[in-house]
C-alpha positions in Angstrom: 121.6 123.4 -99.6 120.5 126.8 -98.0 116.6 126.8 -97.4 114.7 130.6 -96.3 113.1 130.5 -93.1 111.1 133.8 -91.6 111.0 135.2 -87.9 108.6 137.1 -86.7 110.0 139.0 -84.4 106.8 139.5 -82.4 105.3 142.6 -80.1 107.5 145.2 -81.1 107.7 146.4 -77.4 108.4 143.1 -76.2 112.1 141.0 -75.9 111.2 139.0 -79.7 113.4 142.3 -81.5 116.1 141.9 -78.5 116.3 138.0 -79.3 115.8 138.7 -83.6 118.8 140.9 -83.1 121.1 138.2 -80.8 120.8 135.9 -83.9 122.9 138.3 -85.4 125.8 137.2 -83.3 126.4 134.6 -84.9 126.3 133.2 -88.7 123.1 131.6 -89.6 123.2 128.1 -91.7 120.4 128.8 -93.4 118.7 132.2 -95.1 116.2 133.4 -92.3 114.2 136.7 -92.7 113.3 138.7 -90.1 110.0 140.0 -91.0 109.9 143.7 -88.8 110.0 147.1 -88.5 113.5 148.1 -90.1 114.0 151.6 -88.2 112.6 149.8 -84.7 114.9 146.9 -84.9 118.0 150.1 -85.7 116.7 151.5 -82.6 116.7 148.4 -80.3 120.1 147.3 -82.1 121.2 150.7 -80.3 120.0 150.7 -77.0 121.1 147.0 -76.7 125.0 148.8 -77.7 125.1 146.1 -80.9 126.7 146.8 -84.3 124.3 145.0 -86.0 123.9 145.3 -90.1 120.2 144.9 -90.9 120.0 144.2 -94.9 116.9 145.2 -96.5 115.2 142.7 -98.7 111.8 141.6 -100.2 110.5 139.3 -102.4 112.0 141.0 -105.3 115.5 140.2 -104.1 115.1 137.4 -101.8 118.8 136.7 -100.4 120.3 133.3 -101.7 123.1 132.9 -99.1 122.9 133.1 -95.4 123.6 136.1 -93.3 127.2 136.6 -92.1 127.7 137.2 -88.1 126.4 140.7 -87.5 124.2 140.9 -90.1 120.3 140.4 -90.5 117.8 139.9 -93.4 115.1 142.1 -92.5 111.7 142.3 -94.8 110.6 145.9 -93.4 106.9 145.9 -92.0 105.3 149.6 -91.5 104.8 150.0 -88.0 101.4 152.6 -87.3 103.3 154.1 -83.9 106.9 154.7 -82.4 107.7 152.1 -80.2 109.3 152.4 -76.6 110.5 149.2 -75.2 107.9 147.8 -72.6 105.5 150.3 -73.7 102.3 148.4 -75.5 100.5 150.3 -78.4 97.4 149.1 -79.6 98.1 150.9 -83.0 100.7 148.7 -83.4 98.1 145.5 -83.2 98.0 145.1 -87.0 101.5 145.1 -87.3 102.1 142.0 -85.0 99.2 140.2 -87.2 100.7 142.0 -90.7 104.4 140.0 -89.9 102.3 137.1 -89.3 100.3 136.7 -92.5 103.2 138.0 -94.7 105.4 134.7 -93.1 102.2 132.6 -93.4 101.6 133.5 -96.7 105.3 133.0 -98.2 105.7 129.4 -96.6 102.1 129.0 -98.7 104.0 130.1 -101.7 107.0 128.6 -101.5 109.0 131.3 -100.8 109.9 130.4 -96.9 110.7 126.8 -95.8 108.7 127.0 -92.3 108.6 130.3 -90.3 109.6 130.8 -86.6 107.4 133.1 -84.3 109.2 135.1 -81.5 106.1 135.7 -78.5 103.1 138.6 -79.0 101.1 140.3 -76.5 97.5 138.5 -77.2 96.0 141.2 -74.9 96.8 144.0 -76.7 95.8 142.9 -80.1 92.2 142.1 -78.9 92.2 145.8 -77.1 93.1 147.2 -80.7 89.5 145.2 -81.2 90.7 142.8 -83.7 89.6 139.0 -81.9 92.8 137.1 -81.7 93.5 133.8 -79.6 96.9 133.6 -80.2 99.5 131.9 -83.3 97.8 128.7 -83.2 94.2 129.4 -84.3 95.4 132.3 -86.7 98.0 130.2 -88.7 94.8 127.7 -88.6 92.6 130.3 -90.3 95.0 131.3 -92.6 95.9 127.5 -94.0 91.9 126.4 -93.8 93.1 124.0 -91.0 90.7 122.3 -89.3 92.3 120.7 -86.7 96.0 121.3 -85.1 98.2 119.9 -82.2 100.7 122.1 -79.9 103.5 120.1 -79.3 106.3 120.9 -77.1 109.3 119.5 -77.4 112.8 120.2 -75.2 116.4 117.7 -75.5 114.5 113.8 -74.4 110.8 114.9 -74.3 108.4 115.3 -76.8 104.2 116.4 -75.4 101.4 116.6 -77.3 98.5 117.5 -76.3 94.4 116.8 -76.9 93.3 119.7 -75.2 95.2 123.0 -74.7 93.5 126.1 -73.5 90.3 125.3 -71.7 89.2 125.4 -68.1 89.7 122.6 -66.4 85.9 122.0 -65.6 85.9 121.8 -69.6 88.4 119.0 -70.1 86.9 115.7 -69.6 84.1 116.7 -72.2 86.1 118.0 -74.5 88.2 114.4 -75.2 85.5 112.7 -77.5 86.6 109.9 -79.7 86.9 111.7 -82.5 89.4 114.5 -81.1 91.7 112.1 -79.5 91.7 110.2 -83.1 92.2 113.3 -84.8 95.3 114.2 -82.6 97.1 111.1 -82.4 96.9 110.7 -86.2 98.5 114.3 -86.7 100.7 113.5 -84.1 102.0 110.4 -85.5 101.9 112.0 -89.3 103.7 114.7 -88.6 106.6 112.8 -86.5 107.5 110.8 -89.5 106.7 113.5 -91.7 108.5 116.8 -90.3 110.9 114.3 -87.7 112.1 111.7 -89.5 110.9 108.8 -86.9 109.7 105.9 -89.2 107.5 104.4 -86.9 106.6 106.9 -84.0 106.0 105.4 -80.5 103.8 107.3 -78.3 102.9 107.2 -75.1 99.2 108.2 -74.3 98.6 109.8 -70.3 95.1 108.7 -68.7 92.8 111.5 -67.9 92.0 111.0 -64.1 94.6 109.7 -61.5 96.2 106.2 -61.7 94.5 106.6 -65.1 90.9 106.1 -63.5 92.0 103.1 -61.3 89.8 100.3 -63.6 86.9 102.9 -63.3 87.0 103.7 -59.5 88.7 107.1 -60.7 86.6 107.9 -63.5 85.4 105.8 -66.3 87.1 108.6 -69.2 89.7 105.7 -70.2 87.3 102.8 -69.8 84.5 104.6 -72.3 86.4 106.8 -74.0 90.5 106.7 -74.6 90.8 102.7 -73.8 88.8 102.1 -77.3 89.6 104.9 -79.3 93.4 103.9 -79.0 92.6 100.2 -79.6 91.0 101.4 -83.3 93.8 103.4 -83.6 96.2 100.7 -83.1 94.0 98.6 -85.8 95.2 101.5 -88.1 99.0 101.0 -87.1 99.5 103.4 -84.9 101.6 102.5 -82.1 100.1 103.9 -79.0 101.3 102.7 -75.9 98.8 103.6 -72.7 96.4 104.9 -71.1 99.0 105.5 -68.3 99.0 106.8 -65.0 100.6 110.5 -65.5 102.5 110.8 -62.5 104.5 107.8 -63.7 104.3 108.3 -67.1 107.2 110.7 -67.3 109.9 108.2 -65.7 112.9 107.2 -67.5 111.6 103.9 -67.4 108.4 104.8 -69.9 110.3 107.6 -71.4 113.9 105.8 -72.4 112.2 104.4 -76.0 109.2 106.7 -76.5 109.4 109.5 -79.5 106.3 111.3 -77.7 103.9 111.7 -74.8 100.0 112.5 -75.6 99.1 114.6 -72.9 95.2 114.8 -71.8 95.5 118.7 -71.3 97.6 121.6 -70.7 99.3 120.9 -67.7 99.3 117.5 -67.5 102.0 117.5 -69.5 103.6 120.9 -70.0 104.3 121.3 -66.4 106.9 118.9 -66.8 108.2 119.5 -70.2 108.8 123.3 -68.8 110.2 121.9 -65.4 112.8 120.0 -67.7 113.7 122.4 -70.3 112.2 126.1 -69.4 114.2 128.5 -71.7 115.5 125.0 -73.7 112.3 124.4 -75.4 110.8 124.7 -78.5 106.5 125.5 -79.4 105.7 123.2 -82.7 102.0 123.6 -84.2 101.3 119.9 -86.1 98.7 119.3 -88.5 99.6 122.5 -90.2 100.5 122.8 -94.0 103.7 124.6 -93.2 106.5 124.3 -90.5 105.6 126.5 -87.6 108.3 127.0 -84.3 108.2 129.2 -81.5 109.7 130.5 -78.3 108.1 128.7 -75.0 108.1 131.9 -73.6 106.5 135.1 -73.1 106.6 139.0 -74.3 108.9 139.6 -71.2 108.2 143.5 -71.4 109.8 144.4 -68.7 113.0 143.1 -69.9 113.0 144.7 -73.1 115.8 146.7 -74.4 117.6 145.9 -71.1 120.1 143.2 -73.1 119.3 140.6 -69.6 117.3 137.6 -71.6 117.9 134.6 -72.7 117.5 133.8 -76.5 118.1 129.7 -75.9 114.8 128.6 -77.4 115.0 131.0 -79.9 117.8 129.0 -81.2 116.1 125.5 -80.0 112.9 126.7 -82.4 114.9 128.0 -85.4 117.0 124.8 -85.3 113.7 122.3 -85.1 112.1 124.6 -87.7 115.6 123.5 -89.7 115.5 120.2 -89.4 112.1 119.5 -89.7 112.2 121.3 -93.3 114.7 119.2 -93.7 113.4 115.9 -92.7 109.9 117.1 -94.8 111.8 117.2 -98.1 113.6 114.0 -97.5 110.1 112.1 -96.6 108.7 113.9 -99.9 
């Protein structure tokens, strides 16, 4: 059975219409709408030299089969300015957040099965002045979530993580008992729920090197992760560290485990993106809806030239896919 999906296809002057347009090259399995400007992505279609039929449609007449090769579902979002590839607009600020809370909003109402994001410009929706920290917190703010994970997730390796944006300095303070709990539950939830793993195995990275070397290294794991995993394993979680991180990601640890709990950012995306750059797939957990995206940026520069890569495009719309998938089987 055919489920809807929506893309976002992003900044407008950025590479997400290039890549919402690619799609088009091939059939789709399931109904996605592209949620975007219709006479932009006719513009880009051009200067990108592809024949490219861009169907209009809206909740009123919601598509029940998917798109043929070299055609795309488009839901058409006013735009406030022209666009010119590479060229950002802060006018155009509220339509990146508009395509956003329409997708949001229909995977709220049933109408979409999980919705995939193409990249924005962060920067230039804050200089329109509207406060924005990026996909994560605003899909947050939409659903009432309290807490989310950012997982990413290329062919062999899975990362969570407990922290994500902060300053380094910030880190150690900001893994309290209660976050790491909160994480690893959503992380384990949501790999049964939205993956289909029965019973998740997850390896958890120390926060210091040789994970604190029995306190010598920092006593974060001895006061901190060491007993808020062991509770957690009292709950039937099955955890398997803390581990030194510059073993962790060995085939040896690796070969059985369904996901890594990072301690923060780099720790573990720096090898995720060394493995699979271009091959990997953005997933917010915790979240009342299925939510994929690029690993990548806006890419202005490439923009309308046709030289990009849409591989995790297709990595993200195909987790979002399965997951949806693997949701309604769990149900």
């Amino acid at each position: 059975m055919a489920l809807r999906f929506a893309l976002t296809a992003g900044e407008p002057a950025g590479i997400g219409p290039d890549l919402s347009l690619l799609l088009t090259q091939q059939a789709q399995s399931h109904v996605l709408i592209c949620i975007a400007n219709l006479n932009m992505l006719a513009e880009r279609a051009k200067a990108l030299n592809l024949s490219v039929e861009l169907i209009n449609v809206s909740p009123a007449n919601w598509p029940s089969e998917p798109a043929q090769a070299g055609q795309l579902y488009v839901w058409d979002t006013p735009l406030a300015a022209p666009v010119e590839p590479g060229q950002l607009d802060t006018r155009n600020g509220p339509y990146v957040l508009d395509t956003l809370t329409r997708a949001c909003q229909g995977c709220q109402n049933g109408d979409f099965a999980g919705m995939i994001t193409a990249p924005v410009h962060k920067g230039v929706i804050n200089d329109a002045g509207i406060a924005f920290s990026g996909h994560t917190e605003f899909l947050a703010e939409q659903t009432n979530t309290a807490q989310v994970v950012m997982l990413l997730a290329t062919e062999g390796l899975r990362v969570g993580l407990v922290t994500t944006h902060l300053p380094l300095r910030a880190v150690a303070d900001a893994i309290t008992p209660n976050t790491l709990s909160d994480v690893a539950r959503i992380l384990d939830h949501d790999l049964k729920t939205k993956f289909g793993i029965a019973a998740p195995r997850i390896l958890v990275c120390g926060l210091n090197p040789h994970a604190g070397e029995s306190g010598h290294l920092g006593r974060e794991e001895i006061e901190v992760i060491e007993p808020t995993l062991a509770k957690l394993r009292e709950e039937g979680l099955n955890l398997i560290g803390p581990l030194p991180a510059d073993t962790l990601f060995t085939p040896k640890y690796l070969e059985h485990a369904d996901a890594v709990l990072a301690m923060y950012h780099d720790q573990g995306l720096t090898v995720l993106k060394y493995l699979g750059f271009g091959r990997a797939v953005n997933v917010t957990l915790g979240l009342p809806i299925i939510r994929t995206s690029v690993d990548h940026g806006t890419a202005l520069d490439l923009a309308g030239t046709g030289k990009i890569d849409d591989g995790s495009l297709k990595v993200a719309l195909h987790t979002a896919y399965h997951m949806a998938q693997s949701q309604r089987r769990h149900a």
